[in-house]
VONU-198786 format. One record per atom (N, C-alpha, C): residue in three letters; y, z, x. Coordinates in pm, whole numbers, plus 50000, padded with zeros to 5 digits. Example, Ala and Ser with C-alpha at 12.3 -4.5 7.8 and 13.67 -1.06 7.14 Angstrom:
BEGIN
ALA494315078051319 ALA495505078051230 ALA496705078051320 SER497755070851285 SER498945071451367 SER500035078751290 
! end
This chain:
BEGIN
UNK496234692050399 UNK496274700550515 UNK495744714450479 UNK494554719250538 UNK493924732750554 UNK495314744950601 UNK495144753850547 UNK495694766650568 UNK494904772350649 UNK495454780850745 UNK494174788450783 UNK494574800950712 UNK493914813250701 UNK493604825450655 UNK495134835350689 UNK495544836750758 UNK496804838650812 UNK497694831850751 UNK497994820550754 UNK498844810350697 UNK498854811150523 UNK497694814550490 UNK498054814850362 UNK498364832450320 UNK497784840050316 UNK498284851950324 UNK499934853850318 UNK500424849250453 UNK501754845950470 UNK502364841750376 UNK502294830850306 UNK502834820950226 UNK502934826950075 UNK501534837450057 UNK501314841949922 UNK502294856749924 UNK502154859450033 UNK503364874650084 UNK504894869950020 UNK505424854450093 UNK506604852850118 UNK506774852249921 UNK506144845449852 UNK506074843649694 UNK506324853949627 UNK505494871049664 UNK505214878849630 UNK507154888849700 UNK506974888949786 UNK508794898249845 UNK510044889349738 UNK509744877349790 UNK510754873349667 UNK511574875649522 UNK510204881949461 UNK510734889349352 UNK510164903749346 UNK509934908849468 UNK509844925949419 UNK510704934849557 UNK511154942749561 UNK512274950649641 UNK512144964949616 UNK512464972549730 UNK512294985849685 UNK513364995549695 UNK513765003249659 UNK515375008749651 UNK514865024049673 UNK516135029149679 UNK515865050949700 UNK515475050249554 UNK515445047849458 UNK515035056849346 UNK513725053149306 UNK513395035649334 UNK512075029549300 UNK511575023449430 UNK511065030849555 UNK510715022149671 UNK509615012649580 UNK509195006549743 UNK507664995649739 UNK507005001149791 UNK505714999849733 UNK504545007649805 UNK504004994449860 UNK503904992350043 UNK503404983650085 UNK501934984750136 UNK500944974650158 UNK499484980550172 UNK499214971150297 UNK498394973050402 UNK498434968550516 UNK497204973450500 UNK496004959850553 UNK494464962950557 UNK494214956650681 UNK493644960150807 UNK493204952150898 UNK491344958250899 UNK491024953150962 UNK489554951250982 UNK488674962350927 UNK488944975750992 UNK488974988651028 UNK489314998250925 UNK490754995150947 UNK491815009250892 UNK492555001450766 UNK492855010850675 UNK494225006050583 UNK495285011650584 UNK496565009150577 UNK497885016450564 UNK498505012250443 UNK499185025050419 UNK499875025350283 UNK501435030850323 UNK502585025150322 UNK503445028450354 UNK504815029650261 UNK505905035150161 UNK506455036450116 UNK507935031850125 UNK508835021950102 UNK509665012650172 UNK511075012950099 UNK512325016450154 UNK513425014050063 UNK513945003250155 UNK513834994450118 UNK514114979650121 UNK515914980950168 UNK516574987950068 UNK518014988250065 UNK518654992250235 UNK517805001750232 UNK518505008150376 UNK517235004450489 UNK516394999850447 UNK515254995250573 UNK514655003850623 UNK514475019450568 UNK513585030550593 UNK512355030750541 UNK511205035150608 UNK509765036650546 UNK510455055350481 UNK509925055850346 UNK509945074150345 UNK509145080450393 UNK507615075150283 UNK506675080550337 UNK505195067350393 UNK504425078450451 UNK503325064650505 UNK501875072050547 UNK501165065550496 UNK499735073850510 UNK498335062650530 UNK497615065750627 UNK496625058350632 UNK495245062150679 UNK493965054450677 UNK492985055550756 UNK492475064850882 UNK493705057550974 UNK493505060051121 UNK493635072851149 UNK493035079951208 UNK492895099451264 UNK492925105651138 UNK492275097051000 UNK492285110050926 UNK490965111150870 UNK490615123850908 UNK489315135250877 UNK489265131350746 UNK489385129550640 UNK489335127150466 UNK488785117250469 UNK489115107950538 UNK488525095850512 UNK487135088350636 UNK487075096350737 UNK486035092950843 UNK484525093850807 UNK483935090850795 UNK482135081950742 UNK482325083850583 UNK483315074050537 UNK483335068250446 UNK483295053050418 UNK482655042650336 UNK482735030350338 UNK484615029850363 UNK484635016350352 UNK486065010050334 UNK487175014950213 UNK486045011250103 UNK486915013649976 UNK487235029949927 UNK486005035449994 UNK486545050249963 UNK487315056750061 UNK487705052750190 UNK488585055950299 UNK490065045150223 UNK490135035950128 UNK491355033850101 UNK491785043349969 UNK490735046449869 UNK490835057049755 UNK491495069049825 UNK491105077649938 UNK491385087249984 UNK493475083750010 UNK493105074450125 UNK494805070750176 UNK495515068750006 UNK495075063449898 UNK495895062749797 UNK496195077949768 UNK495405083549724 UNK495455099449697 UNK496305106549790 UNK496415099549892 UNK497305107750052 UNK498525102750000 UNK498615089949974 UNK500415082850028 UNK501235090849840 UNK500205090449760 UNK500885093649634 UNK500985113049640 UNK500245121349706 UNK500465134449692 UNK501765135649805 UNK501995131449870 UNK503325127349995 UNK504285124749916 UNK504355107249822 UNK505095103749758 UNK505565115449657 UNK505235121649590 UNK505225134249468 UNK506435142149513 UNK505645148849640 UNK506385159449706 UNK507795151949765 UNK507935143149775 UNK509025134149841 UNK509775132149708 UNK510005134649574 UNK510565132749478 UNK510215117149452 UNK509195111949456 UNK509065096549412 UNK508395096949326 UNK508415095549186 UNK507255093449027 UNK506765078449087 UNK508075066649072 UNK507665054549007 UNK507805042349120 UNK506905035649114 UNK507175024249271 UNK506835009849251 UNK507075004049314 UNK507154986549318 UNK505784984749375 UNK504734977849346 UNK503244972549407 UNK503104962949487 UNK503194964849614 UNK503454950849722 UNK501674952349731 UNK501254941249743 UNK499784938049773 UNK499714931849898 UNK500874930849960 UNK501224920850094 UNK500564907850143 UNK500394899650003 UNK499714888950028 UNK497314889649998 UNK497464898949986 UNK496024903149972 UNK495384904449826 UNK494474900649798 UNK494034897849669 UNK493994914849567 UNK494054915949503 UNK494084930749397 UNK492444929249373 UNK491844934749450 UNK490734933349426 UNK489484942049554 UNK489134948349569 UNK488334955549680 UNK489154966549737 UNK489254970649799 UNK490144980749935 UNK491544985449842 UNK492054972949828 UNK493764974349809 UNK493674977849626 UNK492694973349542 UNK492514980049431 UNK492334991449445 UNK491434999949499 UNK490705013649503 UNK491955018649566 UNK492815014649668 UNK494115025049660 UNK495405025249577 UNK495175013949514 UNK496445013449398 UNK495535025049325 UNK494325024149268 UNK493945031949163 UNK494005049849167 UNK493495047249279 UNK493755062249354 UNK495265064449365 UNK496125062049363 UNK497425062549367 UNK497815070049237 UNK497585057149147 UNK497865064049027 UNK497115075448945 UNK495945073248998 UNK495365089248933 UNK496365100049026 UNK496635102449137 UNK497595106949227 UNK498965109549175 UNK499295104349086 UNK500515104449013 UNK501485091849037 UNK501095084949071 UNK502315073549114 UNK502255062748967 UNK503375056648923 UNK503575048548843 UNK504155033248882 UNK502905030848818 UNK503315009948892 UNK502905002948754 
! end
């Protein structure tokens, strides 16, 4: 039986939450890519609050830039946020999406940013 594209994503997500969680002292940095835009959002799992969250959409830093350098920028955004928010060190949710294009270039940008994963 075929997966479709959705379906597996899903399936590789549900594998991936299973063993990673994000707490007040070590959130998850979650990454959300749709067509367009990317979001990067910061997650304490424990109490079900986003802290912090930064993305693509209405932001001037990142507008006539390819993809990957509009997700470099949002990494550089969600980790200078994260900083000032007292967060060093965080959990790497890839949300089912391969480490590789978009969602690499904002992990990387992250950590030049100061974040530790």
């Amino acid at each position: 039986m075929a997966f479709s594209k959705l379906n597996r994503r899903a399936k590789i997500k549900r594998r991936i939450r299973k063993k990673i969680s994000g707490t007040t002292l070590v959130p998850r940095l979650s990454v959300f890519r749709s067509n367009k835009q990317i979001y990067a959002q910061l997650i304490d799992d424990t109490k079900g609050v986003t802290l912090v969250a930064a993305s693509s959409y209405k932001n001037k830093a990142a507008d006539k830039k390819n993809k990957s350098d509009q997700a470099a920028v949002v990494g550089k955004e969600i980790a200078s946020k994260a900083v000032k928010a007292g967060v060093e060190t965080v959990v790497f949710d890839r949300n089912g999406y391969l480490y590789h294009g978009r969602v690499k270039s904002l992990a990387d940008s992250a950590r030049e940013g100061g974040l530790k994963f």
